[in-house]
Each structure stands twice: as C-alpha cells, then as structure tokens.
N, C-alpha and C positions, 0 to 999 in steps of 0.2 A: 523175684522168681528165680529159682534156682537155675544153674545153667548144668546142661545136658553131661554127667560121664563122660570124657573121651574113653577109656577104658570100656565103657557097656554102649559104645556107639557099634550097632552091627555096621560089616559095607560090604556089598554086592559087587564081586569082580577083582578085577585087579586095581592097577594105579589109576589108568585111563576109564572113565565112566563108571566109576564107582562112587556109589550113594552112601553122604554119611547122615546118623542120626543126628538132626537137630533140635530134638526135643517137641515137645506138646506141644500140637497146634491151636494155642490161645493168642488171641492177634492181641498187639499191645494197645493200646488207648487209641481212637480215632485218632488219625493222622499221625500220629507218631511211629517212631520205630523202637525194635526192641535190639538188645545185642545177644548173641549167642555165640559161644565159642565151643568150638570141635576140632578135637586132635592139635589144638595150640594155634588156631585158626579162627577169629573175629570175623562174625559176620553179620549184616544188620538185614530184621525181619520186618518188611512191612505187610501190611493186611491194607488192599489195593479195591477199588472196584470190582475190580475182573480177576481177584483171586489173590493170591499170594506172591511178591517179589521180597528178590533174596541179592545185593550187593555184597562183597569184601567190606568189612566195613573201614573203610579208609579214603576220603574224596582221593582223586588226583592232583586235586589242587596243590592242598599244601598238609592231607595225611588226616586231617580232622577226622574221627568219627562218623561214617553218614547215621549209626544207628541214634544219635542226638540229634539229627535234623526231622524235618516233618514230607508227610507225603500230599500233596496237593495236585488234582486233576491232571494224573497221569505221571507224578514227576517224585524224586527224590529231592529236598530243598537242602543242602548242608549247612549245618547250622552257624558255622563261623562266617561265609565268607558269602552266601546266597547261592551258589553255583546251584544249577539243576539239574539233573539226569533223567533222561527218559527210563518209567521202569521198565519196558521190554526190551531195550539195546543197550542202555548204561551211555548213551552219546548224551554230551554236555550238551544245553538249549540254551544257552543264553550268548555263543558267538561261536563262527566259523574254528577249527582247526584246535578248539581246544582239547583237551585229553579227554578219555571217557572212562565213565566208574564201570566195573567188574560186575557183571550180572551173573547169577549163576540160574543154572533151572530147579525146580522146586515141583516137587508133588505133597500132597498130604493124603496120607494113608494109616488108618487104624488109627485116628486121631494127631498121630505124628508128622512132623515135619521132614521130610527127607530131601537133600541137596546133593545136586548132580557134579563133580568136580571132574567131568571129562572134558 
C-alpha cells in the first residue's frame, strides 16, 4: 500500500495539536500493524478492538519497528525482543519501570486516518 504525500498531508493549527494525514483508513491484516509515514515521521497503525491505535513506530527498547510486531488483547507485541505496550498508554507490561512506546491520538474521518501530534 502506498504510503500517504507528506506534501498533500492537510494539518489543522499550528505546531502544538495539529492533525496530520495519515492516509486511508484500511486496517492492515488482523493483528498486525501497518507502517505509515508523514512529514519524515514513521508511525505504526494498528486496527484494535476498540478502534484504531497509532504508536512512533520505534519500541523503546532497542528502536525496532513496532509497525512489524502484532496486536494482541489489548497490547503492541514488538516483534524482535516481545516487549508489550499497552495501546491506550504506550506503558511497557511485561516489568516495572521499563520505558513506554509513544501513543499518539487517532480519529478517522471521511475514510482517512488523522493523527494528533500535540
């Protein structure tokens, strides 16, 4: 699948809470995630129970891809190392005091996927 324009991505506002386009909201293959990049910015889409979560795509771990790992009851899994993310906080679930991956907010509108970068 082609990845989004930055050039034809509208954004609403200034730097703080402005919405970029992240292209057609077609969820990628049960559990998996897809990668999309805007304005030279990687980020990994998954298609969740309860809607749509949207990571940086890069664990904290050790920088992997999350958009190569899978989504499983409730969770980012990264596919190198297992580490897990919750998708509504981005907190690590597998020990106390580890890093947490980057969640950003996500609507879909007029088929599109829009991400909140404030």
């Amino acid at each position: 699948m082609p990845e989004p324009d930055p050039a034809g991505s509208p954004a609403a506002g200034g730097d703080s809470g402005r919405e970029l386009d992240a292209g057609p909201a077609v969820p990628p293959e049960p559990g998996r995630g897809r990668r999309v990049v805007v304005e030279g910015t990687a980020y990994a889409v998954f298609r969740t129970e309860s809607g749509w979560a949207v990571f940086e795509d890069n664990c904290p771990h050790a920088g992997a891809p999350l958009s190569e790992g899978m989504w499983k009851d409730g969770h980012v899994i990264c596919a190198w190392h297992g580490w897990k993310f919750d998708c509504r906080t981005g907190a690590c679930s597998i020990g106390r005091g580890l890093p947490s991956a980057k969640v950003l907010a996500v609507r879909e509108d007029g088929g599109r996927l829009w991400i909140s970068r404030g």
